[in-house]
mmJSON file of the N, C-alpha and C atoms, coordinates in Angstrom:
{"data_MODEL":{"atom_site":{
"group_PDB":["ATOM","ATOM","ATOM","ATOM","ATOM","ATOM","ATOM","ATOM","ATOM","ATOM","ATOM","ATOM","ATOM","ATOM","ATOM","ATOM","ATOM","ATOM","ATOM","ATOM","ATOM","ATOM","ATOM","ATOM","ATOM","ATOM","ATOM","ATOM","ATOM","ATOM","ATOM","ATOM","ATOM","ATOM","ATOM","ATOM","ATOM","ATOM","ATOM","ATOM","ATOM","ATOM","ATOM","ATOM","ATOM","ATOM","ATOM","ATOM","ATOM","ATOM","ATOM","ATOM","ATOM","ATOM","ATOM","ATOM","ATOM","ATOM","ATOM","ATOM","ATOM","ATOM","ATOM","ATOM","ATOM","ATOM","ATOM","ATOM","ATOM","ATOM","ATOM","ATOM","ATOM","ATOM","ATOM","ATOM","ATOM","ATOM","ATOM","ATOM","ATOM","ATOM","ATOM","ATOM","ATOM","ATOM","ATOM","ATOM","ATOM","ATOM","ATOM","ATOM","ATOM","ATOM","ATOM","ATOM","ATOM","ATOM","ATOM","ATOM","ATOM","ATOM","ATOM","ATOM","ATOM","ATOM","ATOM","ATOM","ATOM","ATOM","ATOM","ATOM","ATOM","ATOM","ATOM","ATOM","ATOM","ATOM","ATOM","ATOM","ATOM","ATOM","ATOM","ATOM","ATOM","ATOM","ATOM","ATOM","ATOM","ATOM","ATOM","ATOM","ATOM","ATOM","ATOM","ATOM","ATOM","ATOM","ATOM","ATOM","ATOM","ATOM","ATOM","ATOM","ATOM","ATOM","ATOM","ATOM","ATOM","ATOM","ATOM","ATOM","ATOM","ATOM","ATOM","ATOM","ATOM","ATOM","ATOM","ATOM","ATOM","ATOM","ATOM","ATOM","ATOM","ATOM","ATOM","ATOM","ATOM","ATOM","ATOM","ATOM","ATOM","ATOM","ATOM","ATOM","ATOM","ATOM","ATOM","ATOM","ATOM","ATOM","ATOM","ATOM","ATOM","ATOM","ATOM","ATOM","ATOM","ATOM","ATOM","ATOM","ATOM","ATOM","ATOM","ATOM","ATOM","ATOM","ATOM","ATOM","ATOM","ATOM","ATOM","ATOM"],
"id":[1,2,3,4,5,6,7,8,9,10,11,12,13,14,15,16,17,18,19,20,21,22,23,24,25,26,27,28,29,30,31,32,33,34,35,36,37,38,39,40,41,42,43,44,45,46,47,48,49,50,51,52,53,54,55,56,57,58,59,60,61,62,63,64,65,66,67,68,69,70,71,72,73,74,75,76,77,78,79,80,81,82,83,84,85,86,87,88,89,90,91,92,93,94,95,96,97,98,99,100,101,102,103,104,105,106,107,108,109,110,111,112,113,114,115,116,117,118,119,120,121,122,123,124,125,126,127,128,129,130,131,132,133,134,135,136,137,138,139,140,141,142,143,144,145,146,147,148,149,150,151,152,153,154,155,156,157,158,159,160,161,162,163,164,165,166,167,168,169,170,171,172,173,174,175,176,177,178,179,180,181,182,183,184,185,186,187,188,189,190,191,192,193,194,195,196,197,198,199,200,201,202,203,204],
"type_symbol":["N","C","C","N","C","C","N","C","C","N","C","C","N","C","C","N","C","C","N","C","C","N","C","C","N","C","C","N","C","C","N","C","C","N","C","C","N","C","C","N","C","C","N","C","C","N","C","C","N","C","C","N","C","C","N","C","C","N","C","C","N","C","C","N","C","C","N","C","C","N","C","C","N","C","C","N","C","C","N","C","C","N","C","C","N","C","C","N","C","C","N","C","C","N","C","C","N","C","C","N","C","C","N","C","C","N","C","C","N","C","C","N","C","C","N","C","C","N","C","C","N","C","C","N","C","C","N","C","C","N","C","C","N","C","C","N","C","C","N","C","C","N","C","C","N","C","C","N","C","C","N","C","C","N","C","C","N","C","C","N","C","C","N","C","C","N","C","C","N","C","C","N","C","C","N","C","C","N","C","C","N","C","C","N","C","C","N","C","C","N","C","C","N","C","C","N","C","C","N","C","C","N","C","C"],
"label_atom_id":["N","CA","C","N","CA","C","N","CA","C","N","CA","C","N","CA","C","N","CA","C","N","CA","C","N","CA","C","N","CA","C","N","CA","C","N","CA","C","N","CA","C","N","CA","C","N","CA","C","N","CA","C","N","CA","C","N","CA","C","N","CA","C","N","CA","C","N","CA","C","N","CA","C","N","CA","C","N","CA","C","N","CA","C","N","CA","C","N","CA","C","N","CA","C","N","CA","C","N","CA","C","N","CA","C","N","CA","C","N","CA","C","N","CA","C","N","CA","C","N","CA","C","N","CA","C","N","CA","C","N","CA","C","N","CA","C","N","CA","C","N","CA","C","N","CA","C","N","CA","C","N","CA","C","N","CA","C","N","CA","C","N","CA","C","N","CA","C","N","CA","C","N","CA","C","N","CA","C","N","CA","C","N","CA","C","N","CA","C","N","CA","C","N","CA","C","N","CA","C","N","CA","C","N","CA","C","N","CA","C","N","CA","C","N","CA","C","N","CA","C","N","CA","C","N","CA","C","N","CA","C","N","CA","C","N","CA","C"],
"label_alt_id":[null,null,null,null,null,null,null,null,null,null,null,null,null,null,null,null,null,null,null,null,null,null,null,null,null,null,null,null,null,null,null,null,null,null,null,null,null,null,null,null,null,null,null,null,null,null,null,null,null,null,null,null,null,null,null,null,null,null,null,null,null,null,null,null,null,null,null,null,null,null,null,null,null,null,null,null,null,null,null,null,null,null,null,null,null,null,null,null,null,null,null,null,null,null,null,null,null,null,null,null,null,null,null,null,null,null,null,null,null,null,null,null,null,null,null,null,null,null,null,null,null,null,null,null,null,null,null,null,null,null,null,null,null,null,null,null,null,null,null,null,null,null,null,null,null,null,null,null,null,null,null,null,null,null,null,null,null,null,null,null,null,null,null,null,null,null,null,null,null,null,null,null,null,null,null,null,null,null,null,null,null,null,null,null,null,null,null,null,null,null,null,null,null,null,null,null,null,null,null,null,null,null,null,null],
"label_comp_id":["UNK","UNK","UNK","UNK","UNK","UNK","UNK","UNK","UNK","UNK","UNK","UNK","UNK","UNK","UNK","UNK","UNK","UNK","UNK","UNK","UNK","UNK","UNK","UNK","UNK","UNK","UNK","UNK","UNK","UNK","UNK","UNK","UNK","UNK","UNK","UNK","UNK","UNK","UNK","UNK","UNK","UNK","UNK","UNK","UNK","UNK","UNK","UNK","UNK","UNK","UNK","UNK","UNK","UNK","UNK","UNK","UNK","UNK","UNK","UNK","UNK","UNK","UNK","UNK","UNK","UNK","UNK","UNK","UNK","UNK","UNK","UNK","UNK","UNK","UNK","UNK","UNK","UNK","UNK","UNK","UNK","UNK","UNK","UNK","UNK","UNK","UNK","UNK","UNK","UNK","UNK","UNK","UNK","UNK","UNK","UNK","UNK","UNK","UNK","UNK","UNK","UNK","UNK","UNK","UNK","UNK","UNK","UNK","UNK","UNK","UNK","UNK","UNK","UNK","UNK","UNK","UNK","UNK","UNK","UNK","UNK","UNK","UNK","UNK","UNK","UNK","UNK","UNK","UNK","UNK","UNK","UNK","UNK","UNK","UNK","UNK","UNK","UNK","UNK","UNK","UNK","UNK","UNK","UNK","UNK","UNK","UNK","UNK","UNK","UNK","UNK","UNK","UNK","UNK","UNK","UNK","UNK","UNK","UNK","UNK","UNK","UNK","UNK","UNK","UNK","UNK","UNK","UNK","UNK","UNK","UNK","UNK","UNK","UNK","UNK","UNK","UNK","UNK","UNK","UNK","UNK","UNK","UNK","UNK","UNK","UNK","UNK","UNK","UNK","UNK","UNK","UNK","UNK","UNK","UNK","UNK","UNK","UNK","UNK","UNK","UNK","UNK","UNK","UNK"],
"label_asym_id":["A","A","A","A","A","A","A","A","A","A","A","A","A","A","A","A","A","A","A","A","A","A","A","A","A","A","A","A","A","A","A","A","A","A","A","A","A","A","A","A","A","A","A","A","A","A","A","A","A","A","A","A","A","A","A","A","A","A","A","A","A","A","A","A","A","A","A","A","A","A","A","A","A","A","A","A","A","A","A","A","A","A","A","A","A","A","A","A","A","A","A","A","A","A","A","A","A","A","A","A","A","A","A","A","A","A","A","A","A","A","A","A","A","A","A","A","A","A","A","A","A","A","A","A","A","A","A","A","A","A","A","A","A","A","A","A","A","A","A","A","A","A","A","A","A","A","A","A","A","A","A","A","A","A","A","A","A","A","A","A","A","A","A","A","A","A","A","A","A","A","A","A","A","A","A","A","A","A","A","A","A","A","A","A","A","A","A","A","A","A","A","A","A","A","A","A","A","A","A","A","A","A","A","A"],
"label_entity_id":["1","1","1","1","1","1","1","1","1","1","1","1","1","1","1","1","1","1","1","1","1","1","1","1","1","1","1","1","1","1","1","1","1","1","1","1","1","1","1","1","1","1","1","1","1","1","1","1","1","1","1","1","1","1","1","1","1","1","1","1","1","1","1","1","1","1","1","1","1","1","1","1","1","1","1","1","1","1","1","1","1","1","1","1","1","1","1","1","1","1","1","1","1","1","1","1","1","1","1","1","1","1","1","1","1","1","1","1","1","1","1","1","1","1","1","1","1","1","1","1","1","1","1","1","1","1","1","1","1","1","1","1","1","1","1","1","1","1","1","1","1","1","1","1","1","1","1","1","1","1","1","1","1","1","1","1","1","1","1","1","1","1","1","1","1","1","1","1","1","1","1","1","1","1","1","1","1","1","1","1","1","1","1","1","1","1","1","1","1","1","1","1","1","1","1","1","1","1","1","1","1","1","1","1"],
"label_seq_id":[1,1,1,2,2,2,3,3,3,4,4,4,5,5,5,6,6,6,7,7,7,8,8,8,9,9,9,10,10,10,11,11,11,12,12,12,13,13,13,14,14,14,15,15,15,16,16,16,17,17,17,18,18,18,19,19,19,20,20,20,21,21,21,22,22,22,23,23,23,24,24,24,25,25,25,26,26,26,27,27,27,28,28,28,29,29,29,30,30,30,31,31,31,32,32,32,33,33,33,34,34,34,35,35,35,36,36,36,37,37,37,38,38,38,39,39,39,40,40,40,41,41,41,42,42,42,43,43,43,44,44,44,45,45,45,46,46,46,47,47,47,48,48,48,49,49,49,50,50,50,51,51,51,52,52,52,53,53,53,54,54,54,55,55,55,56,56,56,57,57,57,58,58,58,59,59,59,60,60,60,61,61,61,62,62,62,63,63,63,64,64,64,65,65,65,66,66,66,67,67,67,68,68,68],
"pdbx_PDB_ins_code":[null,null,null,null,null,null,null,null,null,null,null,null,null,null,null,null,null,null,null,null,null,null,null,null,null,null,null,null,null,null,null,null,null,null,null,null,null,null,null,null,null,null,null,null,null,null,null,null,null,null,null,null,null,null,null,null,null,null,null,null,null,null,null,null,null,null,null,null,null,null,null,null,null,null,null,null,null,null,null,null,null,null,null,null,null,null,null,null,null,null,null,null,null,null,null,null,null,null,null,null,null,null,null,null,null,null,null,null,null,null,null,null,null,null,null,null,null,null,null,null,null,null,null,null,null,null,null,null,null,null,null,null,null,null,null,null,null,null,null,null,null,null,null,null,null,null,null,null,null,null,null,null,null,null,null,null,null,null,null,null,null,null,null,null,null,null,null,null,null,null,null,null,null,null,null,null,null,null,null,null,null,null,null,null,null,null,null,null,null,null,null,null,null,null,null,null,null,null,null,null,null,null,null,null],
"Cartn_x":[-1.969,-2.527,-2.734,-3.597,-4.248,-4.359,-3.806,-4.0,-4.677,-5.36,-5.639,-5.39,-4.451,-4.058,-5.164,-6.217,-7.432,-6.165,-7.013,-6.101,-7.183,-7.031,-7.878,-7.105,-7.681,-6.503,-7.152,-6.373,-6.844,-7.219,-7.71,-7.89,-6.915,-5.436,-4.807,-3.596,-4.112,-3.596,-2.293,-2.26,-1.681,-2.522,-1.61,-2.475,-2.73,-3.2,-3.155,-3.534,-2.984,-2.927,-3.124,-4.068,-4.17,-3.953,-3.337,-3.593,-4.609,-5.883,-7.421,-6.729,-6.462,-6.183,-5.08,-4.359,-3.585,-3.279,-4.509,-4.537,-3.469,-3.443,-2.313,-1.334,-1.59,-0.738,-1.478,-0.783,-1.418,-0.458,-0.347,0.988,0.534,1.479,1.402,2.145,1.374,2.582,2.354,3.455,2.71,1.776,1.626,1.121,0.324,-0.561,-1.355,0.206,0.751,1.6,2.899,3.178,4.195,3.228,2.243,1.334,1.456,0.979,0.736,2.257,3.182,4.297,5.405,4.445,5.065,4.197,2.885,1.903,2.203,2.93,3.089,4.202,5.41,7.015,6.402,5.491,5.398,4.552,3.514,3.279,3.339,4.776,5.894,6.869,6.933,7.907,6.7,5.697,4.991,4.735,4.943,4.268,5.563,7.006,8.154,8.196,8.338,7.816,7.441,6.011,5.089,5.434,5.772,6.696,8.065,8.696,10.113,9.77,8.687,8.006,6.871,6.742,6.012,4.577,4.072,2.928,1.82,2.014,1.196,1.615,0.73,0.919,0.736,0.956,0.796,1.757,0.58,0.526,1.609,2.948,3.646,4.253,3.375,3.989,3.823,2.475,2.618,1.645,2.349,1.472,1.372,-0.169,-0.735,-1.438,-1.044,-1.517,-2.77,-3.998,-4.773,-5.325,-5.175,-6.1,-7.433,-7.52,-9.55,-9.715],
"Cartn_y":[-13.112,-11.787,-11.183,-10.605,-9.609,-8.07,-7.636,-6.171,-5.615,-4.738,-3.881,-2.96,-2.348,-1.014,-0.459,0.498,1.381,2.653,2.857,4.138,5.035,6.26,7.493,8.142,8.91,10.269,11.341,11.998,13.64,14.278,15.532,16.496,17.496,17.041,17.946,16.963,15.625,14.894,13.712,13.796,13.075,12.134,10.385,9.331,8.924,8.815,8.151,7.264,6.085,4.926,4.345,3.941,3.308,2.018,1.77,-0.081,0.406,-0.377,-0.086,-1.175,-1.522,-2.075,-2.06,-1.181,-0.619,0.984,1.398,2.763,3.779,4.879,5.526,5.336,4.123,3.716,4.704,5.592,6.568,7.316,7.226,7.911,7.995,9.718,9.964,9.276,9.507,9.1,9.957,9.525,10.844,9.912,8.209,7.711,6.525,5.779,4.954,3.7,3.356,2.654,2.958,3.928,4.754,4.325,4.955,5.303,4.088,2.617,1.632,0.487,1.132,0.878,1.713,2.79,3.019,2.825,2.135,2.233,0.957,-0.338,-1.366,-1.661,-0.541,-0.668,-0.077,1.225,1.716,0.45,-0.425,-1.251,-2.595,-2.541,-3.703,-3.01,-1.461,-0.943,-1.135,-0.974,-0.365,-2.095,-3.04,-4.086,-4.892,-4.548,-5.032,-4.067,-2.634,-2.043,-2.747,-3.205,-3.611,-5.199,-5.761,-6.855,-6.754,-5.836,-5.563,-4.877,-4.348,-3.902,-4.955,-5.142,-6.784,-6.016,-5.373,-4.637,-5.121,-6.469,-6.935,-8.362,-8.981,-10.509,-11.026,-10.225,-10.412,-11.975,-12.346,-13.75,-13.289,-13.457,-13.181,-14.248,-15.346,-16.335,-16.429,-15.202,-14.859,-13.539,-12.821,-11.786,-11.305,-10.933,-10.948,-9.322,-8.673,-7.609,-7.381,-6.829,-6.804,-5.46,-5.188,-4.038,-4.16,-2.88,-2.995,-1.552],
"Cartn_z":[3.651,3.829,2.448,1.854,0.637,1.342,0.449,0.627,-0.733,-0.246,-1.909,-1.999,-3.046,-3.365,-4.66,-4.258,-4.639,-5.503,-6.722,-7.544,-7.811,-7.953,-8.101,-8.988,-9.608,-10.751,-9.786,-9.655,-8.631,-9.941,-9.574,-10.56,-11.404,-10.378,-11.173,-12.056,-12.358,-13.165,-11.933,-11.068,-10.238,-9.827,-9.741,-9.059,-7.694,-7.077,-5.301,-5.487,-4.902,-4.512,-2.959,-2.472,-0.729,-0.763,0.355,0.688,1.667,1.228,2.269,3.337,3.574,4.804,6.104,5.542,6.482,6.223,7.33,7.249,7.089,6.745,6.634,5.215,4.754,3.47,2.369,1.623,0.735,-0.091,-1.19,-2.151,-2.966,-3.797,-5.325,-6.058,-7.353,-8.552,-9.684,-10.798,-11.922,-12.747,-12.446,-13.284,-12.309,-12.773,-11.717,-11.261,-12.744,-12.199,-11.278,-11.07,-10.081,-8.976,-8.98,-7.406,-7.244,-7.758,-6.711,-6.537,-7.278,-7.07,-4.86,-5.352,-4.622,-3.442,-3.278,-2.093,-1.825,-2.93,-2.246,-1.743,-2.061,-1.117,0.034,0.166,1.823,2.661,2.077,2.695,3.135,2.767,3.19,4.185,3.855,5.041,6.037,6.501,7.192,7.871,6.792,8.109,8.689,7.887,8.575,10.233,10.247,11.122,12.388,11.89,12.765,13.46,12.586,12.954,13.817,13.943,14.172,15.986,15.817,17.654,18.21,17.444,17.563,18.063,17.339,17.557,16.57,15.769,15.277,14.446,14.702,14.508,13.283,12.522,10.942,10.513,9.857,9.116,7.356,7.602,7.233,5.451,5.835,5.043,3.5,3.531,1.816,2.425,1.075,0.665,-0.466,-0.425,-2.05,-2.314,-3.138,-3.698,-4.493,-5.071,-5.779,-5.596,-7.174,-7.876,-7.524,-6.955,-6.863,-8.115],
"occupancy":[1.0,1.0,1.0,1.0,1.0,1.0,1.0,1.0,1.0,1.0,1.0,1.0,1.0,1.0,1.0,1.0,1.0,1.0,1.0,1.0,1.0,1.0,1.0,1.0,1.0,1.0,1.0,1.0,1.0,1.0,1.0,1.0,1.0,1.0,1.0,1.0,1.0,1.0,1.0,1.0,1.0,1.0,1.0,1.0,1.0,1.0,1.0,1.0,1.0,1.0,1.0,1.0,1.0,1.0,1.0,1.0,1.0,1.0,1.0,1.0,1.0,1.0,1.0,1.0,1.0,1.0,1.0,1.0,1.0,1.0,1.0,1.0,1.0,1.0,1.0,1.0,1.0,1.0,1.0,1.0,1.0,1.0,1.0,1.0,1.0,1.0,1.0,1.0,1.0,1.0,1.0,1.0,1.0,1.0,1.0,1.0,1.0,1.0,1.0,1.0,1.0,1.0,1.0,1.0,1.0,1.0,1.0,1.0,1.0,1.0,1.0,1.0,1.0,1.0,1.0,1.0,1.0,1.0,1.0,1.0,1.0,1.0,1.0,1.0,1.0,1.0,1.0,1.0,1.0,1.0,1.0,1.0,1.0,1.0,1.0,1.0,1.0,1.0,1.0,1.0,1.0,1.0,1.0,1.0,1.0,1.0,1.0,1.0,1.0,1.0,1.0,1.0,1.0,1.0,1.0,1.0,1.0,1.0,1.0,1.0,1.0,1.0,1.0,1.0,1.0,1.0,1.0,1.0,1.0,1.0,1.0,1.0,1.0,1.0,1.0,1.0,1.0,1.0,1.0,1.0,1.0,1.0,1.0,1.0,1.0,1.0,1.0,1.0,1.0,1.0,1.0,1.0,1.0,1.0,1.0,1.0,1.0,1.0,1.0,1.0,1.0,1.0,1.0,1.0],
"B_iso_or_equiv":[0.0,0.0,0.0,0.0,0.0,0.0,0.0,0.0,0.0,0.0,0.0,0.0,0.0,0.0,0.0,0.0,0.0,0.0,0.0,0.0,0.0,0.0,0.0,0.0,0.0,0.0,0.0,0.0,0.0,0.0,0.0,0.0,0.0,0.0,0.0,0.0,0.0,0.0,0.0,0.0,0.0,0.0,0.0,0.0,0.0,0.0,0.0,0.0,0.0,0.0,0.0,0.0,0.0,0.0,0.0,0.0,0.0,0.0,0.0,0.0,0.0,0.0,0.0,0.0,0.0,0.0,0.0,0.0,0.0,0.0,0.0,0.0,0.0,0.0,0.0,0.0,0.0,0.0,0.0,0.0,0.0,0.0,0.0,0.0,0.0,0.0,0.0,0.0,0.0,0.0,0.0,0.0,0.0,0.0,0.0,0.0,0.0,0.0,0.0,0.0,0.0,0.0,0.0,0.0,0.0,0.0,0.0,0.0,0.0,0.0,0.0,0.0,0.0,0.0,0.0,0.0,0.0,0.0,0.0,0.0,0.0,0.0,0.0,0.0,0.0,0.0,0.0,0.0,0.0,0.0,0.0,0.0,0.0,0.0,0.0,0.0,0.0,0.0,0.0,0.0,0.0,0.0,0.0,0.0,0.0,0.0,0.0,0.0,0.0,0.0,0.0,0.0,0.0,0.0,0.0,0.0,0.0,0.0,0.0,0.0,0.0,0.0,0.0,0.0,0.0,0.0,0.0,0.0,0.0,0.0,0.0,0.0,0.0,0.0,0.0,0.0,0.0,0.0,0.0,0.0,0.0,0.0,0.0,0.0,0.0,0.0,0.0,0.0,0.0,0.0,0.0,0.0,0.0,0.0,0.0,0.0,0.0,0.0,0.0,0.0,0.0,0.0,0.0,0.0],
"pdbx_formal_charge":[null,null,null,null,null,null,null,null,null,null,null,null,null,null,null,null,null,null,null,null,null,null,null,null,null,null,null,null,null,null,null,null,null,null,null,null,null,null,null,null,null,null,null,null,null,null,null,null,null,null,null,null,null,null,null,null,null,null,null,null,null,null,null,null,null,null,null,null,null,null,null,null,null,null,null,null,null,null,null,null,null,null,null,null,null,null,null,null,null,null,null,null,null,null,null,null,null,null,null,null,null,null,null,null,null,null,null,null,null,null,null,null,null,null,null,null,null,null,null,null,null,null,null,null,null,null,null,null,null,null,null,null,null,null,null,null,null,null,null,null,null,null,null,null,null,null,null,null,null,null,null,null,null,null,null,null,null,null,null,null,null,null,null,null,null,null,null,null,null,null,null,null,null,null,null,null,null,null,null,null,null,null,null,null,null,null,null,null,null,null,null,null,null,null,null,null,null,null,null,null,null,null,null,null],
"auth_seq_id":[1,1,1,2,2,2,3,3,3,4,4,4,5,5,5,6,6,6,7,7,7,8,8,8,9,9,9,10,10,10,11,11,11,12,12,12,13,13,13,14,14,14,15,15,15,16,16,16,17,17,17,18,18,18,19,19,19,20,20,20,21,21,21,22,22,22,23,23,23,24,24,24,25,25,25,26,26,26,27,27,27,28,28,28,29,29,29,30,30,30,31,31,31,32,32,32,33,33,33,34,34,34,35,35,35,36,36,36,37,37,37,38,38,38,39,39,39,40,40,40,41,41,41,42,42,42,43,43,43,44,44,44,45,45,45,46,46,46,47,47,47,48,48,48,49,49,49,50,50,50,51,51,51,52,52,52,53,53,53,54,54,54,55,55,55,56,56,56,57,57,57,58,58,58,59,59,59,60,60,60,61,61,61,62,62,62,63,63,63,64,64,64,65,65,65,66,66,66,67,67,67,68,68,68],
"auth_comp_id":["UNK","UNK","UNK","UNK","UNK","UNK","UNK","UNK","UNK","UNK","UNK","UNK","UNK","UNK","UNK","UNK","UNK","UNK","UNK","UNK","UNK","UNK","UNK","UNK","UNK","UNK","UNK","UNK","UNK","UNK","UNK","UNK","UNK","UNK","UNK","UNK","UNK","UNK","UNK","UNK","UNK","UNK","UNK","UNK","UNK","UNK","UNK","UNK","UNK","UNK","UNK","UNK","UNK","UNK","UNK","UNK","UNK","UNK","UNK","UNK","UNK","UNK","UNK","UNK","UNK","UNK","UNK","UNK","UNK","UNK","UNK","UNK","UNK","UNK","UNK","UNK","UNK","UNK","UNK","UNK","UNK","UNK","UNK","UNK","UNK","UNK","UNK","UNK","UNK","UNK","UNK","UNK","UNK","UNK","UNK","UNK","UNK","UNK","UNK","UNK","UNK","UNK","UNK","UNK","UNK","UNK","UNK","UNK","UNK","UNK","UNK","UNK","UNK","UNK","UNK","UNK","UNK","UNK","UNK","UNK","UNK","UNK","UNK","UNK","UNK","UNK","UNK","UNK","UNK","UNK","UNK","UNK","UNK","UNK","UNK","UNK","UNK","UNK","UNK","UNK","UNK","UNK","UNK","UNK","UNK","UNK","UNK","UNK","UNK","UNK","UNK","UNK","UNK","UNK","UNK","UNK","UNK","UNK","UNK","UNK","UNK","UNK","UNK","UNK","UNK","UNK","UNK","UNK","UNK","UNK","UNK","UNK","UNK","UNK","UNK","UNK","UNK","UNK","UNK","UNK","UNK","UNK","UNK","UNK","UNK","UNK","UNK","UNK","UNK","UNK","UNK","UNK","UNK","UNK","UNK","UNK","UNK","UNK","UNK","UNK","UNK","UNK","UNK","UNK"],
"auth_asym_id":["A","A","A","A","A","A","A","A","A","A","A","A","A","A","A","A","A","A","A","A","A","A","A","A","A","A","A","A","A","A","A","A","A","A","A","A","A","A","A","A","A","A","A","A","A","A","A","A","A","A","A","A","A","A","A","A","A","A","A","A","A","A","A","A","A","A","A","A","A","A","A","A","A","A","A","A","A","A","A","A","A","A","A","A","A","A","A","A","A","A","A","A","A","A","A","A","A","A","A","A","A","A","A","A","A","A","A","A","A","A","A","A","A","A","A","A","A","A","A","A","A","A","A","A","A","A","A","A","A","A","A","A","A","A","A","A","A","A","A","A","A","A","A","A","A","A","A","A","A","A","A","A","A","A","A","A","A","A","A","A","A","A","A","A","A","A","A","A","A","A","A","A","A","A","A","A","A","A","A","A","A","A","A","A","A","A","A","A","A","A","A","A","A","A","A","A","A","A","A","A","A","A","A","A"],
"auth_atom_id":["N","CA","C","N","CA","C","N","CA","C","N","CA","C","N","CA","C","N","CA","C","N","CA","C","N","CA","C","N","CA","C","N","CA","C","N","CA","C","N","CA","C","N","CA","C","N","CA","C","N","CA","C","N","CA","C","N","CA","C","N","CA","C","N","CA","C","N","CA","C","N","CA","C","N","CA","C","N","CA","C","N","CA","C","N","CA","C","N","CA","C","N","CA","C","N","CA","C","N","CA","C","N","CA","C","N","CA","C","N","CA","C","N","CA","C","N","CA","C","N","CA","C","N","CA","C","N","CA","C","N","CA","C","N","CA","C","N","CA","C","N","CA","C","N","CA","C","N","CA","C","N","CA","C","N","CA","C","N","CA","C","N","CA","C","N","CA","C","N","CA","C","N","CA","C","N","CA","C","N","CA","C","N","CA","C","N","CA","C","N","CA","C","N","CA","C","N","CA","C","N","CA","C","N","CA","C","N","CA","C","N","CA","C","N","CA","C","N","CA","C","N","CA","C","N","CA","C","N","CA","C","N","CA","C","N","CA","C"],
"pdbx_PDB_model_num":[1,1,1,1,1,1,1,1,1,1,1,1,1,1,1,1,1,1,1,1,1,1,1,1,1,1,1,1,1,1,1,1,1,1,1,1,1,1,1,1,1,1,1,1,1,1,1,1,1,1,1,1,1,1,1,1,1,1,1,1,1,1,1,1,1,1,1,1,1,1,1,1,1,1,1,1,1,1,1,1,1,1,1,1,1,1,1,1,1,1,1,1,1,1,1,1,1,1,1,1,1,1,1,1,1,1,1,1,1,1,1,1,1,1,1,1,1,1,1,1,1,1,1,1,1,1,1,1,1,1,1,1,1,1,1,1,1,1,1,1,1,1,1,1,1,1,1,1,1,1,1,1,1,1,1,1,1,1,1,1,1,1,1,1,1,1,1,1,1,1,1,1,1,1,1,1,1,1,1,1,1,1,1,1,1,1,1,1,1,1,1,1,1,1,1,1,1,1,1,1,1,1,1,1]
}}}
C-alpha cells in the first residue's frame, strides 16, 4: 500500500499535511517536517483502527509513504 502525505504552508505560517488517500487524515505542524510526521502516525492509527473492526481489507504487508 502507498500513501501520499501532500504539504501546504497556510498563511499564517503553519504546515498541513494530508494522506490523499485516506480521507480525513489532515494535521498541523509548526514545520512541514512536524506536519508529515504527524499525518503519518495518524495514518497508521487510522488503518490499525480499520483493521481491528475489520472494516477494511487493507493489504497490510508493507507500507510505503511518499512526498507529493
Amino acid at each position: 500500500m502507498r500513501l501520499t502525505v501532500m504539504t501546504e504552508r497556510e498563511e499564517d505560517g503553519r504546515w498541513i499535511a494530508e494522506v490523499v488517500e485516506l480521507p480525513g487524515v489532515l494535521v498541523y505542524g509548526n514545520d512541514a517536517r512536524e506536519a508529515i510526521v504527524k499525518a503519518k502516525a495518524l495514518a497508521l492509527r487510522v488503518l490499525a483502527d480499520r483493521l481491528e473492526h475489520g472494516e477494511d481489507e487493507v493489504a497490510t504487508t508493507a507500507i510505503e509513504f511518499a512526498a507529493a
